[in-house]
C-alpha positions in Angstrom: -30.0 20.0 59.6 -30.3 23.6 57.8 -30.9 23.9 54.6 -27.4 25.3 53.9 -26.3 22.0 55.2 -28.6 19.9 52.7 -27.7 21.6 50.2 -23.8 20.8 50.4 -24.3 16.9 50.8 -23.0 14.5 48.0 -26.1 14.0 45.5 -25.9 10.5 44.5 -25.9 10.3 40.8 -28.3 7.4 39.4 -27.2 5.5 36.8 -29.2 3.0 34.9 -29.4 -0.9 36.8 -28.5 -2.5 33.3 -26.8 -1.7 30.4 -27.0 -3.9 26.9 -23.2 -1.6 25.8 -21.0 -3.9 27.3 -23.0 -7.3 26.4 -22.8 -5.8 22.7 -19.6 -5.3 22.5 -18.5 -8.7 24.2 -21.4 -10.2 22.0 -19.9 -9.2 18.9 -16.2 -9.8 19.9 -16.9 -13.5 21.0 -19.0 -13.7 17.5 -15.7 -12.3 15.6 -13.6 -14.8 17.3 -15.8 -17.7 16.6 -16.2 -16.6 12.8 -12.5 -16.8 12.6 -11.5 -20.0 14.8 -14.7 -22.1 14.1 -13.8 -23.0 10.1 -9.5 -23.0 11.7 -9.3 -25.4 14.4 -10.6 -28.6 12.6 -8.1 -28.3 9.6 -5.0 -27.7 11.9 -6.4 -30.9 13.9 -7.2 -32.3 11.2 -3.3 -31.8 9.4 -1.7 -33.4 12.4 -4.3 -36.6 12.4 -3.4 -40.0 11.0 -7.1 -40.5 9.9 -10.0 -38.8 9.4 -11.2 -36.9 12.1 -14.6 -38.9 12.7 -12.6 -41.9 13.5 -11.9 -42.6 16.8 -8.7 -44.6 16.2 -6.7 -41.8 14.7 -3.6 -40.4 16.0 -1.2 -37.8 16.4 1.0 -37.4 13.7 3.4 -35.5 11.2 3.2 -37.8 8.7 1.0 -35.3 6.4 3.5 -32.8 6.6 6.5 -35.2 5.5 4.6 -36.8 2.7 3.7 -33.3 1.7 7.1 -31.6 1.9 8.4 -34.7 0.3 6.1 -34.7 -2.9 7.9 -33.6 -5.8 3.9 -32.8 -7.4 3.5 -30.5 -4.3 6.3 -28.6 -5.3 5.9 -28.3 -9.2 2.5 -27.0 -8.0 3.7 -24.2 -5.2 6.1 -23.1 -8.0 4.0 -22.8 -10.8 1.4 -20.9 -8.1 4.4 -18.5 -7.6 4.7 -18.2 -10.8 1.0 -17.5 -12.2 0.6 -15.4 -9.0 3.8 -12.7 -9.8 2.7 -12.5 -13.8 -0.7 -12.2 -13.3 0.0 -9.2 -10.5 2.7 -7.3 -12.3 0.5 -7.8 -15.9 -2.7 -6.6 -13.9 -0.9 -3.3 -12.5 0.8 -2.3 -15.1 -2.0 -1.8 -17.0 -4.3 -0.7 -14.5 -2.1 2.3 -13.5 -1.9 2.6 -17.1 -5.0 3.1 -17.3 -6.5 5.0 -14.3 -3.6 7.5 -16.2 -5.1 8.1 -19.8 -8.8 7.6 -18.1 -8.7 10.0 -15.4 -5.5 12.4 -16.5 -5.4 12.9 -19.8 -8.4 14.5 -22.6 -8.6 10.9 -24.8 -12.5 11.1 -26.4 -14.7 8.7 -24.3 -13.1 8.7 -21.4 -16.1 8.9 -19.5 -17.7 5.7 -20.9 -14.2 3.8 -20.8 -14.4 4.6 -17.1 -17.1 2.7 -16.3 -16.7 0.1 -18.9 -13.0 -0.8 -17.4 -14.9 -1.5 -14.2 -17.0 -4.2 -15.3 -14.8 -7.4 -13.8 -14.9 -6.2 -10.5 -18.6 -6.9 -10.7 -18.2 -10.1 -12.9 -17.5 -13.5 -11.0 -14.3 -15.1 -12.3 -16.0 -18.0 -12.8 -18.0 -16.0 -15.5 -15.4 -14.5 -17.1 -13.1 -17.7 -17.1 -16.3 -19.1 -19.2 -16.8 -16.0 -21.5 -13.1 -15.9 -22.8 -13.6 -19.8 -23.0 -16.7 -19.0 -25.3 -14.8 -16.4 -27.0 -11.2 -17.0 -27.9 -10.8 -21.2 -26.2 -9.8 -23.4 -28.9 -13.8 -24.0 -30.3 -14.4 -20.2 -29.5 -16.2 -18.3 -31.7 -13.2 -15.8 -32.5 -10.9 -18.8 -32.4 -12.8 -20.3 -35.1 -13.2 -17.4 -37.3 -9.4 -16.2 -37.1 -8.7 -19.7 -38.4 -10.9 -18.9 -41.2 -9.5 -16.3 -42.3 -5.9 -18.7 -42.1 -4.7 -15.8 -39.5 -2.3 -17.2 -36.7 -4.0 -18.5 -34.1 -3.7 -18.5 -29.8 -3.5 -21.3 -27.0 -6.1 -19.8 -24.4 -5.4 -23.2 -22.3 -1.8 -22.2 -21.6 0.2 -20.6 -19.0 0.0 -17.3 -20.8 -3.7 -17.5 -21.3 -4.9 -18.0 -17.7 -2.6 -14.7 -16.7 -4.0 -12.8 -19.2 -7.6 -13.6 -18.1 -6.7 -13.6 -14.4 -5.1 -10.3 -15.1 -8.4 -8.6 -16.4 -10.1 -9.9 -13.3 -7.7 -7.7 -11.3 -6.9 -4.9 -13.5 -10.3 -2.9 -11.8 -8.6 -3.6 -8.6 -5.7 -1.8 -9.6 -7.7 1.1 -11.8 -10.1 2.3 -8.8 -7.3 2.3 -6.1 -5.2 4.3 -8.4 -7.8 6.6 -9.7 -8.8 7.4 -5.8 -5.4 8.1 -4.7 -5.4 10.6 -8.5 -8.6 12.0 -7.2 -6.9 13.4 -3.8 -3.7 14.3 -5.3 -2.2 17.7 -5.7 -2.7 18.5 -9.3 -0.4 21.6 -9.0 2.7 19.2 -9.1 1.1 18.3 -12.7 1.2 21.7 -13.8 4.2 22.6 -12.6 5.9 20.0 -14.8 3.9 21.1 -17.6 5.0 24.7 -16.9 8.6 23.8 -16.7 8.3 22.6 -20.3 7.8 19.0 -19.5 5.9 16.7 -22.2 2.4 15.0 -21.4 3.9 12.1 -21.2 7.4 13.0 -19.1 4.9 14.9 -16.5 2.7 11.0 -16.4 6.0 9.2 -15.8 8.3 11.7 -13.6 4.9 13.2 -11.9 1.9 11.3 -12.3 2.9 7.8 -11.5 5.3 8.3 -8.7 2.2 9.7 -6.8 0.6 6.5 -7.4 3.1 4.5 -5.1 0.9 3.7 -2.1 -2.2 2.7 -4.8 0.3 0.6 -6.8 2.0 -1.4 -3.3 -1.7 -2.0 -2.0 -3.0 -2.9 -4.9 -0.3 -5.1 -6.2 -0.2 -7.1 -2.9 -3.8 -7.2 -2.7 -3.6 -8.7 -6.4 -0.7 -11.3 -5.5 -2.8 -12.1 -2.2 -5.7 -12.9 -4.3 -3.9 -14.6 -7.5 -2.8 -17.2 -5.0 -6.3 -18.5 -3.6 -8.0 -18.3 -7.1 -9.6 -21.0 -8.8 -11.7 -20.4 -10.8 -9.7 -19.5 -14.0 -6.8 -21.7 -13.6 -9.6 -24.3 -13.2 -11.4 -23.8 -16.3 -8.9 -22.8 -18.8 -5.8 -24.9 -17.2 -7.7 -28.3 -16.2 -7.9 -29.8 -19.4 -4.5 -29.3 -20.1 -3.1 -30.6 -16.5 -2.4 -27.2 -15.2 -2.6 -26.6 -11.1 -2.2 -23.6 -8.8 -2.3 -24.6 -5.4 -6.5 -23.9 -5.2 -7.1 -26.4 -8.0 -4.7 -28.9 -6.3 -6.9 -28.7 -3.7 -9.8 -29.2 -5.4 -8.4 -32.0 -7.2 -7.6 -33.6 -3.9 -10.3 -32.7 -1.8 -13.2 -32.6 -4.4 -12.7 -34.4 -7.1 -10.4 -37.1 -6.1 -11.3 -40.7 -6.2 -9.4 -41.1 -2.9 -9.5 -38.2 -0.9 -7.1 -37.7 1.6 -8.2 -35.4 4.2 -4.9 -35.0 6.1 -3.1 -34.1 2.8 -6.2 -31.6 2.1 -5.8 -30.4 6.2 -1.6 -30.0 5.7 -1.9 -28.1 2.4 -4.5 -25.9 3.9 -2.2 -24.9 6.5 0.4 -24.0 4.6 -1.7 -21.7 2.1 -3.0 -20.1 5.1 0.6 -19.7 6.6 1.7 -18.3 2.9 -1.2 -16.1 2.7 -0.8 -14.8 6.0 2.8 -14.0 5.5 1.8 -11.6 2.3 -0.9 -9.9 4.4 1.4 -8.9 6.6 3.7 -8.0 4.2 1.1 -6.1 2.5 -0.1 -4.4 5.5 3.5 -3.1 6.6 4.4 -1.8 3.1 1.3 0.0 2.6 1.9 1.9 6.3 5.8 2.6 5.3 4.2 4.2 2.0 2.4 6.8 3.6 5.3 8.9 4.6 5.7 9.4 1.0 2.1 11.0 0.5 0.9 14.1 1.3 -2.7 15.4 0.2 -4.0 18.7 1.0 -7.0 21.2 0.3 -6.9 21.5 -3.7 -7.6 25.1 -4.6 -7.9 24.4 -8.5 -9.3 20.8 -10.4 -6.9 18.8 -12.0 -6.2 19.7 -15.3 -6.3 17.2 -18.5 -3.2 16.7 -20.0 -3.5 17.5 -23.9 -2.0 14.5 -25.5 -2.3 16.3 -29.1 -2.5 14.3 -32.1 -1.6 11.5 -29.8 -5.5 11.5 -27.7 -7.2 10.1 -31.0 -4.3 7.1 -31.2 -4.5 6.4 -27.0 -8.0 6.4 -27.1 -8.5 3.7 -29.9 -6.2 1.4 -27.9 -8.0 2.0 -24.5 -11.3 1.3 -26.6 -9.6 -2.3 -28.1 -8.8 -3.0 -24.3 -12.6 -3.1 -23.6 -14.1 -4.2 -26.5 -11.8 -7.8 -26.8 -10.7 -8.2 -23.7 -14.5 -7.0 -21.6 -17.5 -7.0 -23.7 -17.0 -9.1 -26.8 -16.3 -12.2 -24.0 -19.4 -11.1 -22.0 -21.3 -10.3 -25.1 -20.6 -13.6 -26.4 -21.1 -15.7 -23.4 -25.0 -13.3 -23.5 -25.5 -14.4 -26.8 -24.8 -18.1 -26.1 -27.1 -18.5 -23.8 -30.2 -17.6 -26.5 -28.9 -20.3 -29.1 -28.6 -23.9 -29.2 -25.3 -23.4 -30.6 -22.9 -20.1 -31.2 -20.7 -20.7 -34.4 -19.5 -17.9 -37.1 -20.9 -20.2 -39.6 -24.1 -20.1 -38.9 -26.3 -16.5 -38.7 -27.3 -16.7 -34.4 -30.0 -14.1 -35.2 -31.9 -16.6 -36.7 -31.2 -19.6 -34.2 -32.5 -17.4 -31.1 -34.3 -19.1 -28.3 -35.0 -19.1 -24.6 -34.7 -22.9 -24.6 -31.5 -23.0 -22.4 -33.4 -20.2 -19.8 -36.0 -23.4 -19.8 -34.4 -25.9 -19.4 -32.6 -23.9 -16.5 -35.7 -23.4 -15.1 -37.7 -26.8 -15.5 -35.2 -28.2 -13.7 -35.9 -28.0 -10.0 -32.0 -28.5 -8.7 -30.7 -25.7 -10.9 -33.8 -23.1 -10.2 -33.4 -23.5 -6.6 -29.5 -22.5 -7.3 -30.6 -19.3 -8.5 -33.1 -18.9 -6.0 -30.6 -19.9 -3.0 -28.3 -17.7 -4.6 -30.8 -14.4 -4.2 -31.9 -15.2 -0.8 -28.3 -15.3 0.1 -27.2 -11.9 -1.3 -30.2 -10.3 0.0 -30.6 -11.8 3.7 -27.3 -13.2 5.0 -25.6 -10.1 3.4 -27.8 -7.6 5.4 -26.7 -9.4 8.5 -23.5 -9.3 7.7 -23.3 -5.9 7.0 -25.2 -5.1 10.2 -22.5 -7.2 12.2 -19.7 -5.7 10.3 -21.0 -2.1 11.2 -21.2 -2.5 14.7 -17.6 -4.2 14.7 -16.3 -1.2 12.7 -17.9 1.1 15.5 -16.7 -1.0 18.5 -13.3 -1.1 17.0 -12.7 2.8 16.4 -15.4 4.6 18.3 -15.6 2.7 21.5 -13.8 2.5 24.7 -13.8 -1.4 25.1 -10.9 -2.8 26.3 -10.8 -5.4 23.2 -11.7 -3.4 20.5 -8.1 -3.6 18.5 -8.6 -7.1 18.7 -12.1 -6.8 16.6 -10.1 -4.9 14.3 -7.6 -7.7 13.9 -10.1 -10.9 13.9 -12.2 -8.7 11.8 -9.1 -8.2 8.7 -7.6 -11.5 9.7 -10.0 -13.7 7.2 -8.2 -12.0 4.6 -5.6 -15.0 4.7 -8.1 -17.8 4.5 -9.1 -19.0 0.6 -12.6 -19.3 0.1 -11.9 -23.5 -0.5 -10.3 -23.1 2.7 -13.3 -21.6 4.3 -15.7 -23.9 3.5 -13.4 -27.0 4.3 -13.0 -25.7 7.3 -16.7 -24.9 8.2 -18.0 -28.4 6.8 -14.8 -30.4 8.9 -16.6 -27.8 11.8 -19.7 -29.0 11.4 -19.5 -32.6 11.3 -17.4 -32.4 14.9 -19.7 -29.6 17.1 -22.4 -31.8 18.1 -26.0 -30.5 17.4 -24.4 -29.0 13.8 -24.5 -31.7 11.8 -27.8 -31.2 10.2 -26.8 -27.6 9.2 -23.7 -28.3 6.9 -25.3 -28.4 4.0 -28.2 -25.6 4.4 -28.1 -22.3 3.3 -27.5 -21.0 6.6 -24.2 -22.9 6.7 -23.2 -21.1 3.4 -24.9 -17.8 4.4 -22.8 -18.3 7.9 -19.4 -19.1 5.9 -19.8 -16.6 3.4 -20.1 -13.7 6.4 -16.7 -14.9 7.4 -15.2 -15.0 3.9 -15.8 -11.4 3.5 -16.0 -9.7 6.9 -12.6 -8.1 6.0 -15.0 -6.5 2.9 -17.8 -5.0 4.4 -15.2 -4.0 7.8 -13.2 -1.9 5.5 -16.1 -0.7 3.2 -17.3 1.2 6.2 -14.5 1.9 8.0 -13.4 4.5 6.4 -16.7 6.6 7.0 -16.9 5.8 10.4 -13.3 7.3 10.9 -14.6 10.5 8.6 -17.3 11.0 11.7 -15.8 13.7 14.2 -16.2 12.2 17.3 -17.6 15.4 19.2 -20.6 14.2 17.9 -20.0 11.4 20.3 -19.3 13.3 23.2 -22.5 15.7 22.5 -24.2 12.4 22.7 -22.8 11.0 26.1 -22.9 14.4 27.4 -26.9 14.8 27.0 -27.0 11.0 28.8 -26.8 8.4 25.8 -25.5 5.4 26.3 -23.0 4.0 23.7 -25.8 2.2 21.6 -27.9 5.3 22.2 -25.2 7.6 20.5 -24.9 4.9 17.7 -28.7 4.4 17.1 -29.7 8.0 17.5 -26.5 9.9 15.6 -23.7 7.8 14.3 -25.9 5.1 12.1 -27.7 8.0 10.2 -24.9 9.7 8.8 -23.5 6.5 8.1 -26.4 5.2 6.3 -24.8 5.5 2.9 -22.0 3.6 3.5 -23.9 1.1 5.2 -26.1 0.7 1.8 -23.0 0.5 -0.3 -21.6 -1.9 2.3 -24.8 -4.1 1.6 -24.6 -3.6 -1.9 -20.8 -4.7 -2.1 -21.9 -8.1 0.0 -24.5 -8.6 -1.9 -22.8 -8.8 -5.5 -19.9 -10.7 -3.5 -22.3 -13.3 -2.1 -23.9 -13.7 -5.4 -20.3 -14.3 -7.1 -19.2 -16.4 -4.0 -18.8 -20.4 -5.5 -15.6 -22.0 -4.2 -16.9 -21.5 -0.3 -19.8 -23.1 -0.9 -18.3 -26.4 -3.1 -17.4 -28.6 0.3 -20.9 -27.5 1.6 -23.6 -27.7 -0.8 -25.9 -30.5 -1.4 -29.1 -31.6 -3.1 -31.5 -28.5 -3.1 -28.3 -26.2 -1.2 -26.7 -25.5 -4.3 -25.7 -21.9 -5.4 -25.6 -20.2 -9.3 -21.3 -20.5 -8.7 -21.7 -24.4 -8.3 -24.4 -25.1 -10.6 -22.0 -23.4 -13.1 -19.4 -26.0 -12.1 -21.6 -29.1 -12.4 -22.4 -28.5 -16.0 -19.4 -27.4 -17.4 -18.5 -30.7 -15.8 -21.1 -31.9 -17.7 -20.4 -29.9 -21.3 -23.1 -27.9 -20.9 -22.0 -24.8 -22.5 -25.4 -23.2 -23.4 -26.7 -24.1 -19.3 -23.6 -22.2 -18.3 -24.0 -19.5 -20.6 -27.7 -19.1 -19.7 -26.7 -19.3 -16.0 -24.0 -16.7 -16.2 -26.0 -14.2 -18.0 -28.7 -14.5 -15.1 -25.8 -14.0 -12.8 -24.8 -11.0 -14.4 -28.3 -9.3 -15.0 -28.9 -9.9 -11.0 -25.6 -8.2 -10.7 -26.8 -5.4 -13.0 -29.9 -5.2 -11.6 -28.1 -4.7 -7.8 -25.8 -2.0 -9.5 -28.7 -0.1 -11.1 -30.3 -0.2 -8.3 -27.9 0.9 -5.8 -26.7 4.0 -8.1 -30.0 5.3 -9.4 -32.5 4.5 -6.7 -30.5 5.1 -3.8 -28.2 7.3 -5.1 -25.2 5.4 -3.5 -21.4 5.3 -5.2 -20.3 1.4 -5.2 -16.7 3.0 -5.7 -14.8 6.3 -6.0 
């Protein structure tokens, strides 16, 4: 053969015996749909059962369903839900767009600090701010008490009224940094336009400013009336005493705290909340997609511009600055100030009653330090794994080729529609039934596990967005110089995205820490968390243990946040 010859036969290209790509992927897809059906299948089971499912004599039934659809309690409940769900999201918006306005829009004095101040209960656990406004402004609160004093009318914080407004300032953040992103990318030309037309401040906020807003206010107010539903927290604490129930605290009340617990009533009613809260996903998911036809941002040549408000900006900025100091620190500076006394009262000076005795007995007592130590080990650990998994489901969903990888994206989001109570009735129902997990339902690593699944739609969709802001040439540079898929990933993508991925963690982290009602089916002696341990004692009457066990809460928070912004340099939000 000449060499001519040679030289024009096929040359076999060699490619590599094994690749791990393909087991990653199918790996993390299998994971994903185990996360999602392992805490799902036992309830629905479990809702068509005549007995418990550990006895072997049940059968197959639709008796829960009847008895359920037929209880006039059920139904008082679903409404009053409804109810509580639609005030709380339309008080929470309001003024949220109101102010991610003023804040971000207009030249009120402090602006700056209110920014950050405003912010606050997105970082706070409901559970801890349900207990601050019960310090502060319940019916033995310390401004309750002094209002009285002073023979000034008085409020009923245990009330309908009182656990919207509460609820409301849990979800008013939620609303303020969705619409003060969407102000940060909008034209501010169409602002100044208005203005030059000879529009007022406050015509160009409501003709201009707000109807830009519409995509942050549909996703946001869904996202709100998703979330109002599965609370429990606040409706718990401020609503028990009195005999009010959402549809989380009915469940609680039936599947926690019930003399007689009925498990196929617990299964049926879980299967309707996640059928509900399924519905307003999808609801929420369609709208928000519709929206975007309406939006169009492009390169801004000039900054926004603050509106003047005039003699107004003094007036505005006094209200803003009530906002946060009643409704956001007073609460969280009294529930602080608790905590060092063996008593708060405005009779009596707390400056001289100051002492660490309620941080003591916290930590003398061996069940309630472990519950703080639990709780760190689980924001730091199972929240780096989680954000690991969540990264690489992120990447197989939008820069892979595999087959499946819309239906990561899907399991990955779909949690969104399970409760936490849900969640963890659903993992410890799991646990008891897979043989070989039964000694693992009430570890840490059943909590860690369960809390991973709560939140995979969070740390999915915190880093989402940057993987989708990587051009994908860099991909292709990658593949052409002969990486594989994790090769590209490892070498190129998870640099660039290493900020996100710490914000990612950071975001778990604070979310783990806050995380109670997942864990309430599956904690036990020396499992317990700083959310459950909270529960227990007010339980108990405990207000100083709760006050002490909040602020430590809240300083491990603070510390995280600190952290993450000055140390690392990373932006927990827009």
């Amino acid at each position: 053969m000449t060499t001519a010859e040679q030289n024009l036969r096929p040359v076999a290209v060699t490619r590599p015996r094994f690749s791990w790509d393909t087991i990653v992927q199918w790996l993390v897809v299998i994971v994903t749909a185990l996360l999602v059906i392992f805490p799902a299948w036992p309830i629905i089971l479990q809702s068509f059962m005549s007995k418990p499912l550990y006895e072997k004599d049940r059968t197959f039934t639709f008796a829960n369903y009847t008895n359920l659809l037929g209880n006039a309690r059920f139904w008082d409940v679903l409404v009053y839900t409804a109810a509580f769900a639609v005030a709380t999201t339309i008080l929470a918006v309001i003024i949220g767009i109101v102010l991610a306005v003023i804040i971000n829009r207009t030249n009120i004095p402090l602006r700056n600090l209110y920014s950050n101040l405003v912010t606050i209960p997105y970082y706070v656990s409901p559970l801890v701010l349900a207990f601050a406004w019960m310090q502060m402004y319940g019916p033995q609160g310390f401004g309750t008490i002094l209002v009285r004093t002073l023979k000034l009318p008085i409020w009923q914080l245990y009330s309908f009224g009182g656990i919207v407004i509460v609820s409301a300032m849990y979800y008013i953040p939620y609303t303020f940094l969705y619409a003060s992103s969407s102000l940060a990318l909008a034209d501010p030309q169409l602002e100044s336009a208005a203005r030059i037309g000879g529009a007022s401040p406050f015509r160009t906020i409501l003709k201009v400013t707000i109807p830009l807003l519409r995509p942050a206010i549909t996703y946001s107010a869904l996202l709100t009336l998703v979330s109002s539903f599965e609370l429990l927290s606040i409706p718990l604490v401020l609503g028990n005493s009195v005999g009010i129930d959402t549809l989380a605290t009915y469940l609680y009340t039936i599947g926690v705290v019930g003399v007689n617990k009925d498990q196929g009533a617990v299964a049926a009613v879980a299967v309707l909340v996640v059928i509900l809260v399924t519905g307003l996903v999808f609801l929420q998911s369609k709208l928000v997609s519709m929206e975007r036809r309406f939006v169009t941002v492009g390169g801004k040549a000039t900054r926004p511009k603050a509106l003047d408000l005039g003699p107004w900006k003094g007036l505005v900025s006094l209200f803003v600055g009530l906002y946060v100091l009643l409704g956001i620190l007073l609460p969280l500076g009294c529930i602080v100030l608790t905590s060092f006394v063996p008593f708060l009262s405005p009779f009596m000076n707390p400056l001289k009653m100051l002492t660490l005795g309620n941080y003591q007995g916290i930590f003398n007592s061996p069940a309630y330090r472990q519950s703080v130590v639990n709780s760190i080990n689980i924001s730091i650990f199972a929240a780096a794994i989680g954000i690991v998994f969540m990264a690489v489901a992120a990447l197989i969903a939008y820069r892979s080729t595999f087959k499946y990888r819309n239906a990561v994206k899907y399991m990955a989001l779909y949690p969104r529609a399970f409760p936490g109570i849900i969640v963890g009735i659903g993992f410890l129902w799991a646990f008891l039934l897979v043989p070989g997990l039964g000694s693992l339902r009430n570890t840490i690593i059943a909590i860690s596990v369960a809390f991973i699944m709560r939140y995979l739609p969070l740390g999915f969709s915190a880093v989402s967005p940057a993987v989708l802001q990587v051009s994908d040439e860099l991909d292709r540079a990658g593949r052409v110089a002969g990486a594989t898929w994790l090769g590209t990933i490892r070498h190129i993508l998870l640099p660039i995205l290493r900020p996100a991925l710490v914000s990612g963690y950071i975001l778990l982290a604070i979310s783990f820490l806050k995380e109670y009602s997942t864990a309430l089916f599956l904690v036990a002696e020396g499992s317990r968390v700083i959310g459950t341990t909270m529960l227990e004692l007010w339980k108990q009457g405990g207000a100083e243990p709760v006050a002490a066990l909040s602020t430590i809460q809240m300083a491990i928070t603070a510390v995280l946040i600190i952290g993450a912004r000055k140390l690392l340099g990373v932006k927990l939000h827009e």
